[in-house]
C-alpha positions as CSV (number, residue, x, y, z in Angstrom):
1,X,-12.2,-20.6,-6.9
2,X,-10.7,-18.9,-9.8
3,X,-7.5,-15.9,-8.5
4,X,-6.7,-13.3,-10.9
5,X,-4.0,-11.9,-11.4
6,X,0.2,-11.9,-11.9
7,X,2.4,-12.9,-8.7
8,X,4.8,-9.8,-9.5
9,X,1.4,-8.3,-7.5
10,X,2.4,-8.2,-4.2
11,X,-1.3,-8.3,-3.7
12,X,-1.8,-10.8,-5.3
13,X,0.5,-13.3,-4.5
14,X,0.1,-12.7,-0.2
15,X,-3.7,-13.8,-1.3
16,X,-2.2,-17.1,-3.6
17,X,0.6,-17.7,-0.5
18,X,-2.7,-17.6,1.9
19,X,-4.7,-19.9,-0.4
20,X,-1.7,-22.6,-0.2
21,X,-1.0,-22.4,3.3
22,X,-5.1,-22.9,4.0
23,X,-5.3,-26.0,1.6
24,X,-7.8,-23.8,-0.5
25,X,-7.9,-25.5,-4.0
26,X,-8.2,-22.9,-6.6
27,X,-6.9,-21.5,-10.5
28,X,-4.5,-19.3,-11.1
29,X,-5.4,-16.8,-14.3
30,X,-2.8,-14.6,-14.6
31,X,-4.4,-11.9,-16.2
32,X,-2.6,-8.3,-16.6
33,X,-4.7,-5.3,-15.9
34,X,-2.6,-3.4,-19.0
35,X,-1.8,-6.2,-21.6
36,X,-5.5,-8.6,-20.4
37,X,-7.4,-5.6,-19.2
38,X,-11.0,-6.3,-20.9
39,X,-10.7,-9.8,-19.6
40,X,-10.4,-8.4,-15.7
41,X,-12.9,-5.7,-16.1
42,X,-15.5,-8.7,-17.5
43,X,-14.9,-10.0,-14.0
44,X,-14.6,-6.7,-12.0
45,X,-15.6,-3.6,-13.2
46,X,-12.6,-1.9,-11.4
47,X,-10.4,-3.2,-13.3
48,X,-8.3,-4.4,-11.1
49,X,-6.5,-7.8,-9.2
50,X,-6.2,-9.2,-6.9
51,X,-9.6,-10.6,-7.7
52,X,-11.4,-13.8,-6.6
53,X,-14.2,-15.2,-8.6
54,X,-15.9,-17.9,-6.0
55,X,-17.2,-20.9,-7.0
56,X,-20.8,-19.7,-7.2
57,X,-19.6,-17.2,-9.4
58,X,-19.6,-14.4,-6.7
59,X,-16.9,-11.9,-6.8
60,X,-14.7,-11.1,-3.8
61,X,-12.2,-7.6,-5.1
62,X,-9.7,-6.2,-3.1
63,X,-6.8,-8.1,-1.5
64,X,-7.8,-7.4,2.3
65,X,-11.2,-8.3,1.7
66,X,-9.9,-11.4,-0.1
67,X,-8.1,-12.2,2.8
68,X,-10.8,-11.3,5.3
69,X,-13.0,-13.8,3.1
70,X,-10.1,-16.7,3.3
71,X,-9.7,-16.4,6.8
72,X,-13.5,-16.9,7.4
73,X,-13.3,-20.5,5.6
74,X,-11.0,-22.3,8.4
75,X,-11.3,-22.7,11.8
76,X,-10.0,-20.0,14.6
77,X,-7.1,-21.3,15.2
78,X,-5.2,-22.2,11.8
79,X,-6.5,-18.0,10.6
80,X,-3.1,-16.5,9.7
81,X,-5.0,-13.2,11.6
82,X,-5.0,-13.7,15.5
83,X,-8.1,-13.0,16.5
84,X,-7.2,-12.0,20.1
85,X,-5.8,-8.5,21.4
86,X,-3.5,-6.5,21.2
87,X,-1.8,-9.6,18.6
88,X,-4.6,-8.5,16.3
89,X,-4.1,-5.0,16.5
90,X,-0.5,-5.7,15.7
91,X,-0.7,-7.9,13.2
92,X,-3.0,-5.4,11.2
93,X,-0.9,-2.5,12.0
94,X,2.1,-4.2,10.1
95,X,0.1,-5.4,7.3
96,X,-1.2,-1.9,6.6
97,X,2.4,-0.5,6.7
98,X,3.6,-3.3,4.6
99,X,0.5,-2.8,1.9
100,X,0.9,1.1,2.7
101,X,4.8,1.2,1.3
102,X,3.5,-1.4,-1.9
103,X,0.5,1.4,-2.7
104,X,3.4,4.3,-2.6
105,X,5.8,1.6,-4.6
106,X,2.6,1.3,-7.4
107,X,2.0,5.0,-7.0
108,X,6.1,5.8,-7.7
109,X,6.2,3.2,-10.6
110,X,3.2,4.5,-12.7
111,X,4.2,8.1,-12.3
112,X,7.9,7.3,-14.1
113,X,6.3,4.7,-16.4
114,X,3.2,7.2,-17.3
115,X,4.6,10.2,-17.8
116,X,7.3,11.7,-20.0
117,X,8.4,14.4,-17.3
118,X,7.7,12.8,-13.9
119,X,6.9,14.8,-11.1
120,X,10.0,16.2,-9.1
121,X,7.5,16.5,-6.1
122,X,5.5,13.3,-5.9
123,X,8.3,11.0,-6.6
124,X,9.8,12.7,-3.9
125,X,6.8,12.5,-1.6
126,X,6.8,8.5,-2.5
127,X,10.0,7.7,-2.1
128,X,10.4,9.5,1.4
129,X,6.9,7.8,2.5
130,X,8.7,4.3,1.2
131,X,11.8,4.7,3.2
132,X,9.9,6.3,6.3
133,X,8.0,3.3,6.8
134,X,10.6,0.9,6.2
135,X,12.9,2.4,8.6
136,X,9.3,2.3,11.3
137,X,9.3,-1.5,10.0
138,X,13.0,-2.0,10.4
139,X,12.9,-0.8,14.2
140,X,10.3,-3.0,15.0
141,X,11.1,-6.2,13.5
142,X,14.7,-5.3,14.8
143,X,13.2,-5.8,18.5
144,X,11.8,-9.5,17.8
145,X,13.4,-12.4,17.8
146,X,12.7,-15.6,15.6
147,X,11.7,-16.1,12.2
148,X,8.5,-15.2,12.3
149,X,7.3,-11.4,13.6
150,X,4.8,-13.0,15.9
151,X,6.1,-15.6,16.9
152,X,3.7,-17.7,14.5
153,X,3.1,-17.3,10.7
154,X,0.8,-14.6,10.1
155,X,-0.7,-12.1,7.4
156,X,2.1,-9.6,8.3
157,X,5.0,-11.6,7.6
158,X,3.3,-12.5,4.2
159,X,2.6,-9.1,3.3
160,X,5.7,-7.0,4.5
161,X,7.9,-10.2,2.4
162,X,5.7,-10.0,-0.7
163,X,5.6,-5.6,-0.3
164,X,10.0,-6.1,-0.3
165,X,10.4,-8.4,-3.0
166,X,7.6,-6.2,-5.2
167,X,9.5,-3.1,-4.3
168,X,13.5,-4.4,-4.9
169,X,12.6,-5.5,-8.0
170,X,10.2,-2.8,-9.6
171,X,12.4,-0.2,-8.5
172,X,16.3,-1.0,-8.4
173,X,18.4,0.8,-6.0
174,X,15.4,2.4,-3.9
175,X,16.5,0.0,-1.1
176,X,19.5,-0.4,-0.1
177,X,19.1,-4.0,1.8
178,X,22.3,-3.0,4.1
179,X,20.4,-0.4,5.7
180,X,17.5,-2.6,6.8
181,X,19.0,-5.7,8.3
182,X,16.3,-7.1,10.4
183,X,13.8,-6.7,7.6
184,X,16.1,-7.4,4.9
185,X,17.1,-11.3,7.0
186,X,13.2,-11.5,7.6
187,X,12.1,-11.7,3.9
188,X,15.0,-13.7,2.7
189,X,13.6,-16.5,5.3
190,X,9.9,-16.1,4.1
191,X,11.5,-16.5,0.2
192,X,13.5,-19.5,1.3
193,X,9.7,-20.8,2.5
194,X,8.8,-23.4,-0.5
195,X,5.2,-21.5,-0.6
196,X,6.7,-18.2,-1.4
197,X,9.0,-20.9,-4.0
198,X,5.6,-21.9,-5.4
199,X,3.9,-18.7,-5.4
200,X,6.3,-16.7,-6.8
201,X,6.9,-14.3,-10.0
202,X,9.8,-12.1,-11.2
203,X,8.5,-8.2,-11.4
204,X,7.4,-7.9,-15.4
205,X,6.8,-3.9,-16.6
206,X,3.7,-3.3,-18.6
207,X,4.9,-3.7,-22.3
């Protein structure tokens, strides 16, 4: 399997973090969409990453359906997605806050970076979105115990770690870590992790 992209993705490095912990072998190419653009769109006509060529040469785009894919390849029990309720339902509802708050982060980076005069309004609109679900996040992770969310390693604590560290450092100052304290102790253990070590890339703005 050939993975596409730059780990400064929080997309793509939760899908190079689930690779690792499955024992999936695979090649990194870490192509940019703005400075390697061509070569992404060769492989998927959106242009964009995370995106998995397989070894037949199919193409699997999109980070949950990459994931969805990967967790299909192992047996029930090692899927980093329980697959019994309400866990599941759980699990999925952090992992789209988490991925929801990295969207608005992408959203809120590419309107300053794109545009001479940002908007007043949708920077705004993103930043309060960004800090309403963080504080939603904070309160529940605040209410478990343990280093993991779950109780087990899972999808969520991948994503809402990757979605932090993405965040912090593509937009310095947004979070303030003090104000966050369950989260802000809950990514520093997944960093500490020697996967998220491994799989790992300081935020790079297009040149």
């Amino acid at each position: 399997m050939i993975l596409i992209g730059q780990y400064d993705s929080s997309y793509v490095r939760r899908v190079g973090i689930a690779l690792r912990l499955y024992d999936i072998p695979f090649e990194h190419r870490p192509w940019s969409v703005f400075g390697e653009g061509e070569k992404v769109q060769a492989v998927n006509p959106l242009m964009r990453v995370p995106t998995l060529v397989l070894d037949g040469g199919d193409v699997v785009a999109d980070s949950n359906s990459i994931l969805d894919y990967l967790d299909g390849l192992v047996p029930a029990e090692r899927r980093l997605l329980p697959q019994a309720e309400p866990e599941r339902r759980q699990v999925l509802k952090v992992m789209t806050f988490a991925t929801g708050f990295a969207d608005k982060g992408v959203s809120l980076f590419y309107e300053r970076y794109l545009h001479k005069t940002p908007s007043t309004y949708f920077v705004e609109r993103c930043r309060s979105q960004i800090l309403t679900v963080l504080a939603t996040l904070e309160d529940e992770r605040a209410m478990r115990s343990g280093q993991f969310w779950f109780g087990r390693f899972t999808h969520a604590d991948i994503a809402v770690a990757c979605a932090w560290r993405h965040m912090r450092e593509a937009h310095p100052g947004l979070i303030d870590p003090d104000a966050y304290p369950a989260l802000a102790s809950h990514c520093a253990g997944m960093e500490a992790l020697p996967v998220f070590q491994e799989i790992s890339q300081p935020f790079v703005a297009p040149a």
